[in-house]
KEKE-3310 file (N, C-alpha, C; in steps of 0.2 Angstrom, whole numbers, plus 5000, padded with zeros to 4 digits):
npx = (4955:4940:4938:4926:4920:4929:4936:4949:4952:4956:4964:4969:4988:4997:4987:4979:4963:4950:4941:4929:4925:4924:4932:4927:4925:4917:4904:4886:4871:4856:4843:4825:4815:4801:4792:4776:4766:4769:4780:4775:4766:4775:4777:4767:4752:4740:4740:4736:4721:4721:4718:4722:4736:4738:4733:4743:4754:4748:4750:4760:4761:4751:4752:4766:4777:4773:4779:4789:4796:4789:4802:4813:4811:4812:4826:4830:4835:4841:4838:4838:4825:4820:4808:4797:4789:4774:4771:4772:4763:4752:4749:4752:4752:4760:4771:4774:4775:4787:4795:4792:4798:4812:4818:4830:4823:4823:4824:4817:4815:4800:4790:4796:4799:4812:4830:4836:4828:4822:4822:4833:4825:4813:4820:4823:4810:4806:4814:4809:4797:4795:4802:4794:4782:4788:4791:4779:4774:4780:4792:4813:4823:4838:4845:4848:4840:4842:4828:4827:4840:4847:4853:4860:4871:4869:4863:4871:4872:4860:4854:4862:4861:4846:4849:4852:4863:4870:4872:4865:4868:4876:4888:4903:4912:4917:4915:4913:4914:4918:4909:4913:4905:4898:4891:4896:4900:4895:4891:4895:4886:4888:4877:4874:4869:4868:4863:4853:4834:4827:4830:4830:4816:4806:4790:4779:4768:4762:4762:4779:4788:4798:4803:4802:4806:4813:4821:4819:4829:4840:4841:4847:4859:4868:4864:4876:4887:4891:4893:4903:4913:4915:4917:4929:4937:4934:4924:4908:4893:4877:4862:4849:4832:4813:4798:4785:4792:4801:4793:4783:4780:4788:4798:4801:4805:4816:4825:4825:4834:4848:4848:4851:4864:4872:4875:4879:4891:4899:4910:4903:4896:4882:4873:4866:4860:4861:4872:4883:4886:4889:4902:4909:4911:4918:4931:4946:4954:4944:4941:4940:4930:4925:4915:4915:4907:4905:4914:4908:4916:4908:4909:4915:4904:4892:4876:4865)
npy = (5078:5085:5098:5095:5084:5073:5058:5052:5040:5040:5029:5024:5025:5014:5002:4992:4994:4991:4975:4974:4985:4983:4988:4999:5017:5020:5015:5013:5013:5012:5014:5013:5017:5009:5015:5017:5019:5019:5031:5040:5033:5028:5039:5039:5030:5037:5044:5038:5040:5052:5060:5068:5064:5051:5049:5056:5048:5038:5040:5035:5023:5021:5031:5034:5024:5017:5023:5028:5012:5013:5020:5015:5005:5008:5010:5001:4995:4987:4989:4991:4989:4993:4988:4988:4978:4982:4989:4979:4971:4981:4984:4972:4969:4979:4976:4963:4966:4973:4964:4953:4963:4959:4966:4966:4964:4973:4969:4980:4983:4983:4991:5004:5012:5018:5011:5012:5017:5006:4993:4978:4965:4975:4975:4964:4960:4966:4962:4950:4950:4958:4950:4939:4946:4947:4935:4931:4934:4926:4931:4933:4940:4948:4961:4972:4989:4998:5007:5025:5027:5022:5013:5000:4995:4981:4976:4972:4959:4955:4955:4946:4935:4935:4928:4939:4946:4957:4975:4994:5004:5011:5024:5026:5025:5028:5017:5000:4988:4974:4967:4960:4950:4939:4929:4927:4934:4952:4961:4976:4993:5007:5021:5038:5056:5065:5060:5055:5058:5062:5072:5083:5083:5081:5086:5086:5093:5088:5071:5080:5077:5084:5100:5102:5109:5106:5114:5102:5104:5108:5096:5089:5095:5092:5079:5074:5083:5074:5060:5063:5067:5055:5047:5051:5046:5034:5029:5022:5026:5028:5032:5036:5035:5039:5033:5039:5052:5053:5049:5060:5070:5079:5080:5064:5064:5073:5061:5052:5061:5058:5050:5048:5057:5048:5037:5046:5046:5038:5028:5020:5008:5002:4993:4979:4978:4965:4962:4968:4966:4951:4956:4961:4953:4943:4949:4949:4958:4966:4977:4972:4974:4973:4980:4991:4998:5013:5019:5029:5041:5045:5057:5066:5068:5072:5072:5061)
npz = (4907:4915:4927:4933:4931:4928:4934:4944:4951:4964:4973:4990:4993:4987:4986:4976:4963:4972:4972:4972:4965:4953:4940:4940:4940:4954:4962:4958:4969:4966:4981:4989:5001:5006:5014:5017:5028:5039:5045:5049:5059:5067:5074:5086:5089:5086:5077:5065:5064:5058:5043:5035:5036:5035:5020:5012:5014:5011:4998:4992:4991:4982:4970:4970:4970:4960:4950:4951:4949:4935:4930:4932:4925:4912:4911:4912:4922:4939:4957:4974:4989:5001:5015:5028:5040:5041:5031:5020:5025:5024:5010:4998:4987:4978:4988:4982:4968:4966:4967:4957:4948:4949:4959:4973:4989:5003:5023:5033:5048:5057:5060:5058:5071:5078:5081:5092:5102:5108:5118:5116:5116:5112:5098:5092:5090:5081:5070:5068:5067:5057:5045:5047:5037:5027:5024:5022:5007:4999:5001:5004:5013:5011:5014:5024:5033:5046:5053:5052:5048:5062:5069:5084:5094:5095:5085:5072:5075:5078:5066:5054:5063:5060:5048:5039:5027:5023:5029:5029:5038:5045:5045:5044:5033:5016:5010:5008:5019:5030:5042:5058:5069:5083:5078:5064:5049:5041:5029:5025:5019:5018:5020:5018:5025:5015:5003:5001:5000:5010:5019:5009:5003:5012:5020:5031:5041:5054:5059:5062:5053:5043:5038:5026:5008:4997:4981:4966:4957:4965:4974:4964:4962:4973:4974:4963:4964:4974:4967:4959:4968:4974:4962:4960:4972:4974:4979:4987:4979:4986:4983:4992:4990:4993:4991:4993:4994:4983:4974:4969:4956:4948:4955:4953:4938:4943:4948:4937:4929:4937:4936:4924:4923:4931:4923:4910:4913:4912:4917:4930:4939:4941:4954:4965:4982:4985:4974:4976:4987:4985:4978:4986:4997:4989:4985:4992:5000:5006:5020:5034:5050:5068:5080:5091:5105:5111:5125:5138:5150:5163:5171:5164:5155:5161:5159:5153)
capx = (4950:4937:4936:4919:4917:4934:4937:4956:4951:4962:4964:4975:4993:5001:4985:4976:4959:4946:4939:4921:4920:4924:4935:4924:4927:4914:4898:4880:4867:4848:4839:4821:4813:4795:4789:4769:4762:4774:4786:4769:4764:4779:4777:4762:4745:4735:4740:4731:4718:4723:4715:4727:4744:4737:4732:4751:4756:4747:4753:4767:4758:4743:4755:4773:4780:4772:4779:4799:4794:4791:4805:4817:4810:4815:4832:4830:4841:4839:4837:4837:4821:4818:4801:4795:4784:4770:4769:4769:4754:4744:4751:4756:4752:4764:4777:4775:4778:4795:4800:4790:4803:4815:4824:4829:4821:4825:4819:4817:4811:4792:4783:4799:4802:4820:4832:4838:4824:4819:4824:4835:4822:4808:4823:4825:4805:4805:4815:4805:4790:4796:4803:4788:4779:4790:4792:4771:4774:4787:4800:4817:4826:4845:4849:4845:4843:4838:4824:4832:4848:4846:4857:4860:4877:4866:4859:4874:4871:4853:4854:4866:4853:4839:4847:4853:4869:4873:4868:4867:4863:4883:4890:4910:4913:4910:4917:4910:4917:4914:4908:4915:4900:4901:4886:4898:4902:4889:4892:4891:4886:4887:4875:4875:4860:4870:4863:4845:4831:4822:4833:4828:4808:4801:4788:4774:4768:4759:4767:4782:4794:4801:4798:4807:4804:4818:4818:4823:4837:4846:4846:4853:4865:4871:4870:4879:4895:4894:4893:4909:4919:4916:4921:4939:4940:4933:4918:4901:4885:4873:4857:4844:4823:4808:4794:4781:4792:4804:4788:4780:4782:4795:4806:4803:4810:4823:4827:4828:4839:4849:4851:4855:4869:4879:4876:4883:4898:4902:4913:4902:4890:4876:4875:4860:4863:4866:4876:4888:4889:4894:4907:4911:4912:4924:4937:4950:4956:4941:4941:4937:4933:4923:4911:4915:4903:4910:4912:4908:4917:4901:4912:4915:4897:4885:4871:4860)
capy = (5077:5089:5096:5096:5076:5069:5052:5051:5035:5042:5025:5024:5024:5007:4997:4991:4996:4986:4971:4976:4990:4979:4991:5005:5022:5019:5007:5015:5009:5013:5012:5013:5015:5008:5016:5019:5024:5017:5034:5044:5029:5027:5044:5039:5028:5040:5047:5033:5043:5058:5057:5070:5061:5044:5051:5058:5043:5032:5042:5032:5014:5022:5033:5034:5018:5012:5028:5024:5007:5013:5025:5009:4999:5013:5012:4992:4993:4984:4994:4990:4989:4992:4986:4987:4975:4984:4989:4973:4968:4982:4983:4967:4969:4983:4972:4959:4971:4975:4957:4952:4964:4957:4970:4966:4967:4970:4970:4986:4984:4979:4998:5008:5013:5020:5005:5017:5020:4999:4989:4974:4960:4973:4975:4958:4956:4971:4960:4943:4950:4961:4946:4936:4948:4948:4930:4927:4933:4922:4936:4931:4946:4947:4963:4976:4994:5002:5015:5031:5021:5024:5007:5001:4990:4974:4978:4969:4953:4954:4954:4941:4931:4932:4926:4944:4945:4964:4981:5000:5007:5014:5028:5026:5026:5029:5010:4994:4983:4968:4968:4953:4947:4932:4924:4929:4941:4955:4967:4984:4997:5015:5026:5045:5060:5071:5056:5053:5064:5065:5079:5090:5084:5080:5089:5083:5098:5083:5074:5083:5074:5088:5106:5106:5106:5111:5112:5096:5106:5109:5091:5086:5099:5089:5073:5075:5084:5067:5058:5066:5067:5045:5043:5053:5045:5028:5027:5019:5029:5026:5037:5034:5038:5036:5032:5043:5059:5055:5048:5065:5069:5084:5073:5058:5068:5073:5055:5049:5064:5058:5042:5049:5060:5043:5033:5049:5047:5032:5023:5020:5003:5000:4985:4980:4978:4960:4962:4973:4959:4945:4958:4962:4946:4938:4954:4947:4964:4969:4977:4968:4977:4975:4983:4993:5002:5019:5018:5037:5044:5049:5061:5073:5066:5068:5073:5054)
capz = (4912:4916:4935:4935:4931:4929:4939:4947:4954:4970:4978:4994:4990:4989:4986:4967:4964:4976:4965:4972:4960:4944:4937:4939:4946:4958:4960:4960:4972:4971:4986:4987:5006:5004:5020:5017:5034:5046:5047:5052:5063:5073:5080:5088:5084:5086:5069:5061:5064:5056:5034:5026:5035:5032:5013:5011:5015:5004:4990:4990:4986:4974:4964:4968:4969:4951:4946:4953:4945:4930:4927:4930:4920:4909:4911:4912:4933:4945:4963:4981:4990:5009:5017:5034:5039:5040:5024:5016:5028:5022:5003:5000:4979:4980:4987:4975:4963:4967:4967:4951:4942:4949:4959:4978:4994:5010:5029:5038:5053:5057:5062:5057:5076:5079:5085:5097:5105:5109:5118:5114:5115:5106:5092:5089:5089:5073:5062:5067:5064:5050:5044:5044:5035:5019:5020:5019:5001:4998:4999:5008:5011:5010:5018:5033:5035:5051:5052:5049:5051:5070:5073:5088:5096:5093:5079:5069:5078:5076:5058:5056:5069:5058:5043:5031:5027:5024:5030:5026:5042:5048:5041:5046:5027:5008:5005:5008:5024:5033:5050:5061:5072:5083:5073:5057:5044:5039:5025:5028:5014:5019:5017:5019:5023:5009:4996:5004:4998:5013:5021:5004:5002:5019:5023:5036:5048:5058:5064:5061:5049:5041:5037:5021:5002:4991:4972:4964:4954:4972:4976:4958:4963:4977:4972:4956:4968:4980:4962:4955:4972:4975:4956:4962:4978:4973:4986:4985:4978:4988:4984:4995:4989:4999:4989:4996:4992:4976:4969:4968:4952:4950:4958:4950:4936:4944:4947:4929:4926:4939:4933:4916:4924:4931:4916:4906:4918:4909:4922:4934:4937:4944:4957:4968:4988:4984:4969:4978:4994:4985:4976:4991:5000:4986:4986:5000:5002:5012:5028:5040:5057:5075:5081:5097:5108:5114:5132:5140:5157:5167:5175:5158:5150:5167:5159:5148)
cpx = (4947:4937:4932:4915:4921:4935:4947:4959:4959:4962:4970:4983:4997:4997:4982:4970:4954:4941:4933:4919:4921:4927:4932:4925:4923:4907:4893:4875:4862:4845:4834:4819:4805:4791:4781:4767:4766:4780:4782:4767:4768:4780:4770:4755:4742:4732:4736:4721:4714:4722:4721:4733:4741:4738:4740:4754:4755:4748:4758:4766:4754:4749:4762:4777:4780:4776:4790:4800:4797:4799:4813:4815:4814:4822:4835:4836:4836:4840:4836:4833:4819:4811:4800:4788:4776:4767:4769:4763:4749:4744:4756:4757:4757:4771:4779:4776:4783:4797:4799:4795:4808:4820:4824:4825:4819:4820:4822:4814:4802:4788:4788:4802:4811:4823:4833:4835:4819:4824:4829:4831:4816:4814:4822:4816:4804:4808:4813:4797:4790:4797:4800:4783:4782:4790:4782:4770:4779:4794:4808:4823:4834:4849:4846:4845:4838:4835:4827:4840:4849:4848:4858:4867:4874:4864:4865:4871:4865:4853:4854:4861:4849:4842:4851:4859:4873:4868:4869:4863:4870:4886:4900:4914:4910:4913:4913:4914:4915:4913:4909:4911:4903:4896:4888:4897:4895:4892:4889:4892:4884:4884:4878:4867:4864:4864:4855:4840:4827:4823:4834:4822:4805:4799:4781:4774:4764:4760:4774:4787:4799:4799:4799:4805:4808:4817:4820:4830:4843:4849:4848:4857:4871:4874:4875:4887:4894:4896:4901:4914:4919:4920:4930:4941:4939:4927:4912:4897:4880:4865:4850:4836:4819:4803:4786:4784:4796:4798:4782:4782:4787:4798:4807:4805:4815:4828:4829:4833:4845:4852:4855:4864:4875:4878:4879:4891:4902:4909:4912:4896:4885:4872:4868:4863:4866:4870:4882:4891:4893:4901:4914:4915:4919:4931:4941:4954:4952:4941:4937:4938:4926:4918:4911:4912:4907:4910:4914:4911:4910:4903:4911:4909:4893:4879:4868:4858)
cpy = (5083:5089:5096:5087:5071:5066:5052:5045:5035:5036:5025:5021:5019:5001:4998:4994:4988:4981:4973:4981:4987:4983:4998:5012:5023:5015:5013:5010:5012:5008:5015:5014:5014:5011:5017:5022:5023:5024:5039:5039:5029:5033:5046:5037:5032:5046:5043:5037:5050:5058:5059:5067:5054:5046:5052:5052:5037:5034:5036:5024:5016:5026:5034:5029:5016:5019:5029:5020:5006:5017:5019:5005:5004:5012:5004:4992:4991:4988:4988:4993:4990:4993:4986:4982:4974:4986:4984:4969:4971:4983:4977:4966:4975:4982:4966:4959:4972:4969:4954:4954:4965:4961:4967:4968:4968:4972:4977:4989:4981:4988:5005:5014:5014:5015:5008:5017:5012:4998:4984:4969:4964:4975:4970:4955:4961:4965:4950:4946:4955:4954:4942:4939:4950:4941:4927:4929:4932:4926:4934:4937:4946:4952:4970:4984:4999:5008:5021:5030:5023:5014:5006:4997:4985:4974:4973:4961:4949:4952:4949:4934:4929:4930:4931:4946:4951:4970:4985:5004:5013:5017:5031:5027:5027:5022:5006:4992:4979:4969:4961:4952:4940:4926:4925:4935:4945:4960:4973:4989:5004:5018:5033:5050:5062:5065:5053:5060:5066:5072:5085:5090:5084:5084:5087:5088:5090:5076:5076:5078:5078:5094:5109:5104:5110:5111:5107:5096:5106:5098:5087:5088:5094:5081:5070:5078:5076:5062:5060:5063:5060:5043:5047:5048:5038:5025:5024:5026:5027:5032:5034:5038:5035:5038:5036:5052:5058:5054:5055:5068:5073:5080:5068:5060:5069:5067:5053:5054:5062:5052:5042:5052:5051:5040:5037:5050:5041:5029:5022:5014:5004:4994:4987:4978:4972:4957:4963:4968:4955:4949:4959:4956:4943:4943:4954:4955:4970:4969:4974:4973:4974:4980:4986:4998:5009:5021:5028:5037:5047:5056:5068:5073:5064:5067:5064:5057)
cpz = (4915:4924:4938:4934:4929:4934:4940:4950:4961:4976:4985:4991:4993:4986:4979:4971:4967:4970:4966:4965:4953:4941:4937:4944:4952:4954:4960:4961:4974:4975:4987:4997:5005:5010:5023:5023:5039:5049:5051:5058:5069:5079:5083:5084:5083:5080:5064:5060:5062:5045:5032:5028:5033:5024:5011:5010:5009:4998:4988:4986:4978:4969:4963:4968:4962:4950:4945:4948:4937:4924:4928:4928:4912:4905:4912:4918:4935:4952:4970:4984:4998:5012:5024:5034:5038:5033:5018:5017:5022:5012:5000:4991:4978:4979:4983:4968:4961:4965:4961:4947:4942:4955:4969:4984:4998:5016:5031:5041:5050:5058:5063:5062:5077:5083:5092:5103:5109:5114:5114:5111:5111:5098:5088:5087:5084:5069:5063:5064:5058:5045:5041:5040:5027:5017:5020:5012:4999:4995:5007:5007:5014:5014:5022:5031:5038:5052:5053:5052:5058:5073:5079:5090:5093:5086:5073:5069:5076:5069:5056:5058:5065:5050:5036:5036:5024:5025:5028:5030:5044:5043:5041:5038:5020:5007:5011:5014:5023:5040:5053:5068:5076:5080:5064:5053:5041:5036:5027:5021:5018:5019:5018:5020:5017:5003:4998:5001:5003:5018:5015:5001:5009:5022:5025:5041:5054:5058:5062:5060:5045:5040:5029:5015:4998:4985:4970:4962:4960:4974:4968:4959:4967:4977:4966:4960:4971:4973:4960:4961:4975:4968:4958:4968:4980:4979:4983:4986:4980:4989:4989:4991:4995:4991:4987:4994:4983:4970:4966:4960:4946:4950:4957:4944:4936:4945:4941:4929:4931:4940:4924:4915:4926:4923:4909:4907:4913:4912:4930:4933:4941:4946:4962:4975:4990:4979:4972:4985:4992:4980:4980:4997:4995:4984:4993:5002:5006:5017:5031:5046:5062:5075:5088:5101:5113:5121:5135:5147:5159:5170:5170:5155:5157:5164:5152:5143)
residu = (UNK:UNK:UNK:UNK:UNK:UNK:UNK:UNK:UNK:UNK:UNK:UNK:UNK:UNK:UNK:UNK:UNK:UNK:UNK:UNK:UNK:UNK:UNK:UNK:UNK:UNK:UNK:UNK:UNK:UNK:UNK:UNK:UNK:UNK:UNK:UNK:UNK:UNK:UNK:UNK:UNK:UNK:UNK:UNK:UNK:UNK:UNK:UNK:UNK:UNK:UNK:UNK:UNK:UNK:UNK:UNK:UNK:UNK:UNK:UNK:UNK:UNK:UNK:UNK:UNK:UNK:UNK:UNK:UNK:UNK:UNK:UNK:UNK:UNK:UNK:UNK:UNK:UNK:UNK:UNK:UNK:UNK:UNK:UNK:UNK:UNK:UNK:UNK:UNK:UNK:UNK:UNK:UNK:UNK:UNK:UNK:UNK:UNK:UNK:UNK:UNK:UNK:UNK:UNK:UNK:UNK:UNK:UNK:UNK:UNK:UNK:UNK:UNK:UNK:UNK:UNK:UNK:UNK:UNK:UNK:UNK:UNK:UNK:UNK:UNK:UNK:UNK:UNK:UNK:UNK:UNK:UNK:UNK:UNK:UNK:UNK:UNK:UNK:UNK:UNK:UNK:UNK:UNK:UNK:UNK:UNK:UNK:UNK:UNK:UNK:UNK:UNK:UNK:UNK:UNK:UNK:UNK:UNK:UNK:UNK:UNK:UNK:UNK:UNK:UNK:UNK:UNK:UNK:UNK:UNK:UNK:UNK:UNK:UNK:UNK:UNK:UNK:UNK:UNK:UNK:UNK:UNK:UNK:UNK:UNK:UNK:UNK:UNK:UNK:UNK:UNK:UNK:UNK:UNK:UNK:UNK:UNK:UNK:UNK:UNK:UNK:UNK:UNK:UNK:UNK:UNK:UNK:UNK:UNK:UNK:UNK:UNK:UNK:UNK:UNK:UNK:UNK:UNK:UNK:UNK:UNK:UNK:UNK:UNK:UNK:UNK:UNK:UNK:UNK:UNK:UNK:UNK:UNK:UNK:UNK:UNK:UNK:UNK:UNK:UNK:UNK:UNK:UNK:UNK:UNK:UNK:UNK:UNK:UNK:UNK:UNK:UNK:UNK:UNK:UNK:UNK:UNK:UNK:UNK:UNK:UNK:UNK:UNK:UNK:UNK:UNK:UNK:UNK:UNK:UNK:UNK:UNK:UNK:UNK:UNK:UNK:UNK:UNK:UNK:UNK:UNK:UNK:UNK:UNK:UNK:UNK:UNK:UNK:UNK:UNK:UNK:UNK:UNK:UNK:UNK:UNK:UNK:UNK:UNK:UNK:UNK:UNK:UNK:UNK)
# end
C-alpha cells in the first residue's frame, strides 16, 4: 500500500464497513452550484446594475455550465445539481439541460440570500418560491443545500416541509446521517470548504465575493489529500463546483484530471445525492441524531 494513495479503509473499531459505501473505500459526490447571478444579487440589487458583475456571472450559463456538461458526459457520471430559483427563472434552457441528461437537481433557495440572515417565515418563502420555480419545468427536486450552507435551526424542518428528503448544508461529519425532524427523517450529507472551489477561485472586487485566485494545480493538490484521507478514514467525498468559476476553462481541466485521479484510485464510486440517500436510508446502522440548538450564557457571550 502506497502512503501517498493507499486506502486502510480505517472504520471505527468493532463495527463492518457501512453498507452506504457498497463496498468501497469511500463514495464520490459531484456537486454542481448553478448560481448565475443570484450570489452578486444577494449582496444587493443594485448590482443588477453593474454590466462587467452581471457579465461574470453569466459566464456560467453562456459558457461554463455546457462546458461541466460536457466534460461528464465524457466520463458518462451522473452529478448533483443545485439551483436557485432565480436562476431557472432567468435560464430556464440551462436547467432543462441538466435534467435532460439525466443528472440530479436540487433546490437552493430562491435569490441565494444567506438562511442566517431571514427570517423564519422569509426562509420557508426561499424554498416555496425556489420550489415553484424548479417545478415550472417539470423538475421535482429531492434535495436541499443552503446558500453558502449558512443553515439555520429550522432549516431541517423546513426541508422536510417542502417535500426534499436530504441535505448538504452541516458540516458535523465526513459521513452520511440521519436527521430526526418532527415532520421525519432528512438525510444529511456533509459537505466541507477544503473540497469547494470557491475558497481557491472566487474572485469578484464588486461586490466583493472573494479576492482569491489560486492555480488549479494547488486545489488538485488539496483535493487529492481530502481524497486519499476519506478513502483511509472511510468518509464522503464531497467536491463541491460552482459553475461560473470551475467552468472557467483551466479549471474545468483541472476537473476532468480530478475525476481521472478518483477513478485511478479504483476503490471509490461515484453516487449522486439521491443515490447516496436511498443508500443511506436502507443501511440500518445509520446514525441517527437531533438537532439541538446551542443555548449561549449571555453572561460569558454579552456581545450578539
Amino acid at each position: 500500500m502506497s502512503a501517498d494513495t493507499g486506502s486502510t479503509n480505517l472504520d471505527p473499531p468493532g463495527t463492518n464497513t457501512p453498507l452506504w459505501r457498497e463496498g468501497a473505500a469511500s463514495i464520490a459526490m459531484l456537486t454542481f452550484a448553478v448560481d448565475m447571478e443570484t450570489p452578486v444579487l444577494a449582496a444587493g440589487r443594485r448590482y443588477a446594475d453593474n454590466a462587467m458583475a452581471m457579465s461574470h456571472q453569466a459566464f456560467d450559463a453562456r459558457r461554463g455550465l455546457p462546458r461541466l456538461l460536457g466534460i461528464l458526459d465524457e466520463f458518462e457520471l451522473k452529478a448533483t445539481f443545485f439551483v436557485p430559483g432565480l436562476s431557472a427563472e432567468r435560464w430556464p434552457e440551462s436547467i432543462t439541460d441538466i435534467a435532460a441528461r439525466g443528472h440530479d437537481i436540487c433546490h437552493h433557495s430562491y435569490s441565494h440570500r444567506p438562511s442566517t440572515e431571514l427570517t423564519v417565515d422569509e426562509e420557508r418563502w426561499e424554498f416555496e418560491r425556489g420550489c415553484a420555480a424548479l417545478a415550472a419545468l417539470g423538475i421535482t427536486p429531492s434535495g436541499y443545500r443552503a446558500p453558502m450552507w449558512a443553515a439555520t435551526w429550522n432549516t431541517a424542518e423546513l426541508a422536510v416541509e417542502h417535500g426534499l428528503s436530504y441535505d448538504t448544508s452541516l458540516m458535523d461529519d465526513d459521513r452520511p446521517y440521519i436527521i430526526e425532524t418532527a415532520r421525519g427523517p432528512l438525510v444529511e450529507l456533509p459537505p466541507h470548504w477544503s473540497l469547494d472551489d470557491w475558497e481557491q477561485y472566487a474572485y469578484l472586487p464588486a461586490p466583493h465575493l472573494g479576492y482569491t485566485i489560486e492555480p488549479p494545480e494547488k486545489a488538485l493538490a488539496l483535493w487529492t489529500a481530502e481524497l486519499d484521507g476519506l478513502r483511509e478514514f472511510g468518509g464522503l467525498f464531497q467536491l463541491t463546483a460552482h459553475s461560473f468559476l470551475s467552468g472557467r476553462a483551466g479549471r474545468a481541466r483541472n476537473l476532468r484530471k480530478m475525476i481521472e485521479v478518483i477513478l485511478d484510485r479504483g476503490d471509490v464510486k461515484f453516487r449522486t445525492g439521491t443515490q447516496l440517500r436511498d443508500a443511506v436510508l436502507a443501511d440500518p446502522a445509520t446514525e441517527r441524531r437531533k438537532l439541538e440548538p446551542v443555548v449561549v450564557d449571555q453572561t460569558a457571550y454579552p456581545t450578539w
